[in-house]
C-alpha positions in Angstrom: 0.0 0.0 0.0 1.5 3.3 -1.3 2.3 5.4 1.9 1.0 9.2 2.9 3.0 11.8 1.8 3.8 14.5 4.5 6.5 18.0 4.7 7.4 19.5 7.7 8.7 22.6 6.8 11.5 23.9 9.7 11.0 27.7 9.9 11.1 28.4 13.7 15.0 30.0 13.8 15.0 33.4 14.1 17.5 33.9 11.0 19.7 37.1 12.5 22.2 36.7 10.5 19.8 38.3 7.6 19.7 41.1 9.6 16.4 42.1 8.7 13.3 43.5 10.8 11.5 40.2 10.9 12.0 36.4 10.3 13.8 35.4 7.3 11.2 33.1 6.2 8.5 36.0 6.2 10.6 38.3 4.0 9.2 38.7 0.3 11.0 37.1 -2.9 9.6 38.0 -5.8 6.1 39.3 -4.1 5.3 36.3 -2.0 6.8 35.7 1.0 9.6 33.0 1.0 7.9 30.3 3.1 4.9 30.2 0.7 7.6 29.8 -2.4 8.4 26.6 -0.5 5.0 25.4 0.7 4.4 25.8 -3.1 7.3 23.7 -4.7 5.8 20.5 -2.4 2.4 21.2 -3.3 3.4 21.3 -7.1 5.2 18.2 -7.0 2.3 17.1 -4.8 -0.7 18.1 -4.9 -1.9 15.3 -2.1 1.4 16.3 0.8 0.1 16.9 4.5 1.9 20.1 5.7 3.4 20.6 9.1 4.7 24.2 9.8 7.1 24.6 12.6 7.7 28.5 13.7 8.6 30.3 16.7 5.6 30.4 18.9 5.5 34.3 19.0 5.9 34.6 15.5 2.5 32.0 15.1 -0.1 35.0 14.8 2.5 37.1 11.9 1.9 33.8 10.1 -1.4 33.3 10.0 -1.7 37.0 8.8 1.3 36.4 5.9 -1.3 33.2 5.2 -4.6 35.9 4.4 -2.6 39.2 3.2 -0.6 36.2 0.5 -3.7 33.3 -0.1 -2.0 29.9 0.9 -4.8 27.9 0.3 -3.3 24.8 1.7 -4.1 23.1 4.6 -1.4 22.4 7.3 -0.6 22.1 11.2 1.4 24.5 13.0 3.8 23.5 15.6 5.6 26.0 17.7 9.1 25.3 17.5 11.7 24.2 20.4 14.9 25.0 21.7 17.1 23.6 18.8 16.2 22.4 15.1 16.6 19.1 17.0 13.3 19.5 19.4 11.2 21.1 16.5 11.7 18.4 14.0 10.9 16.4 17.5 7.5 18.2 17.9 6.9 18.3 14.5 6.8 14.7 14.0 4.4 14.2 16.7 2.2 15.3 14.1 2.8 12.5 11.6 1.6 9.2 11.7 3.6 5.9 11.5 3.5 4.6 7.3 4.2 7.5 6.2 6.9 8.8 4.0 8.3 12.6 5.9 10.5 14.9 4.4 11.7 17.6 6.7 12.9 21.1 4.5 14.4 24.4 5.5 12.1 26.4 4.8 13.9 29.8 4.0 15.3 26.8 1.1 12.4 28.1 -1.6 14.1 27.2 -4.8 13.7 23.6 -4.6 11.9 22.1 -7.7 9.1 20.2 -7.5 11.1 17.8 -10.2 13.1 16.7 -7.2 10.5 16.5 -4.7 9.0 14.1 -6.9 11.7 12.0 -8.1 12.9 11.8 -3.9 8.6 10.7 -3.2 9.0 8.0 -5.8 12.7 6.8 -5.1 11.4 6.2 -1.1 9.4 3.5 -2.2 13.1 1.7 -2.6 15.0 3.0 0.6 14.6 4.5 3.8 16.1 7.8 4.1 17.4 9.7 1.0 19.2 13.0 1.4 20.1 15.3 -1.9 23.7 16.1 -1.7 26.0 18.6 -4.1 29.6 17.9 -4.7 32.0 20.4 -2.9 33.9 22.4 -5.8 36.2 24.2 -3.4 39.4 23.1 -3.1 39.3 22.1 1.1 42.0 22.9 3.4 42.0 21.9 7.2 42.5 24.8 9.4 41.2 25.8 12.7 41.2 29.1 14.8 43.2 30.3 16.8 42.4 32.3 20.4 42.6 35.8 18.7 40.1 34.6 15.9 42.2 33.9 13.4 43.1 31.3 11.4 46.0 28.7 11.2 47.2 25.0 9.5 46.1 22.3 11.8 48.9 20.3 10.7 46.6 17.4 9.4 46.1 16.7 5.9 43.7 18.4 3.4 40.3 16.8 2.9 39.8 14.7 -0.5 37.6 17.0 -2.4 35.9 14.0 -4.3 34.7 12.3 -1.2 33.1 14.9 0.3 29.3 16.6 -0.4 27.0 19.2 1.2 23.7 17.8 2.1 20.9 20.1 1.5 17.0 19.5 2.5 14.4 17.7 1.3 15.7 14.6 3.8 12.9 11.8 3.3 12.7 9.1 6.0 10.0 6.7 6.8 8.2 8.3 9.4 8.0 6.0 12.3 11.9 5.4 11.8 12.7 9.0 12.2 10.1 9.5 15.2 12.1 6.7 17.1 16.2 8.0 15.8 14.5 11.3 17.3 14.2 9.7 20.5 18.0 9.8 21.1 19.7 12.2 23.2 20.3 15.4 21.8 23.6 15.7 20.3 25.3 18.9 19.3 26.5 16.7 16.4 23.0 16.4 15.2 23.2 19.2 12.7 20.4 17.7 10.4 18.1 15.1 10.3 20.5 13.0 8.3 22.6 13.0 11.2 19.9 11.9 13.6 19.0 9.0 11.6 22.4 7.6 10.4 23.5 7.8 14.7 20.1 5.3 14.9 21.1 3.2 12.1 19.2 3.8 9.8 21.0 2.9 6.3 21.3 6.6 4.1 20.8 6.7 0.2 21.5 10.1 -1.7 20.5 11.8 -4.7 22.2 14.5 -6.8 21.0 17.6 -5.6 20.3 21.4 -6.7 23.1 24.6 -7.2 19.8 26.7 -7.0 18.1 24.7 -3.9 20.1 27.0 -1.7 19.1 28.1 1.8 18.9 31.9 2.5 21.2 33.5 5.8 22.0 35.9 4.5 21.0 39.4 2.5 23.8 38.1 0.0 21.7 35.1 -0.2 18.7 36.9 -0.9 19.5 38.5 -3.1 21.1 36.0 -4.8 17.5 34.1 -5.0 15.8 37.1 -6.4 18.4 36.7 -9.6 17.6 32.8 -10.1 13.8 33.6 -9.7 
């Protein structure tokens, strides 16, 4: 039996490094705000995906008005968010029942084609987690800082640039396996949900992902987004 299709879309951080007067995922991108851009990338590729919003709790009522003033005429369930990404993917997912198929997204990421978000629904009927991921094109070295903020050689050899990717969001799990990998501890090692899941066991596949899928911090990155839109 094919499985539900549910997003939960993490918007509950409070984005200051995009130095603006409100919450990076309320701030306009070509006219609509950029949380509806990526409500609307799931619901193209979907038309049938349960949303779950998670924002800060006193930003809740700024939402709902963003929802009218912009019409988002899609049904969803709004979560206040917790003390780390960790706890409001956590409180999220009390929100989604077990046999279903989750992705969690950034959602200040509002470039993601629906393409993908299809081709990730339809390749987790074959795995049980799948995480896009971009090869690094940098050349890597391995530094650290120092006590005055700068920079220096930690002595150790440079990273192989072919082995290493940057993961980027949609991550798609099978729901009741990510509700029990977030039952572990907190970890300050859990920077995604990728992360969570591999430190429970469960096995990771990966897709190639997007150059334009990127996630706005900054105004560089904003701006950035308004060219590619």
């Amino acid at each position: 039996m094919e499985r539900n299709k549910y997003v939960i879309f993490t918007a509950a951080g409070s984005g200051t490094r995009m130095k603006a007067s409100e919450p990076k995922q309320f701030l306009l991108l070509g006219g609509l705000p950029v949380l509806h851009r990526s409500i609307f990338a799931f619901v193209d590729a979907c038309p049938d995906v349960k949303v779950v919003t998670v924002l800060p709790k006193e930003h809740i009522a700024r939402w709902e008005e963003l929802c009218l003033r912009y019409p988002l005429n899609v049904p969803q369930r709004i979560v206040p968010g917790g003390i780390t990404r960790f706890h409001s993917v956590k409180n999220a997912l009390a929100k989604v029942p077990d046999g279903a198929v989750v992705a969690v997204h950034d959602g200040v990421r509002p470039l993601v084609s629906p393409a993908l978000v299809r081709e990730m629904f339809a390749r987790m009927e074959n795995c049980r987690a799948l995480i896009p991921v971009l090869p690094v094109t940098d050349t890597l070295k391995s530094v650290e800082r120092t006590s005055d903020g700068g920079l220096k050689a930690t002595g150790q050899p440079d990273p192989d640039r072919s082995r290493v990717f940057g993961a980027q969001t949609p991550q798609m799990f099978l729901s009741e396996e990510l509700r029990a990998a977030y039952e572990l501890p907190f970890d300050t090692a859990f920077t995604d949900d990728a992360s969570v899941a591999s430190k429970y066991g469960i096995p990771l596949s990966f897709i190639e992902g997007e150059r334009k899928n990127i996630k706005l911090t900054t105004p560089e990155d904003l701006e950035i987004a308004k060219l590619f839109i």
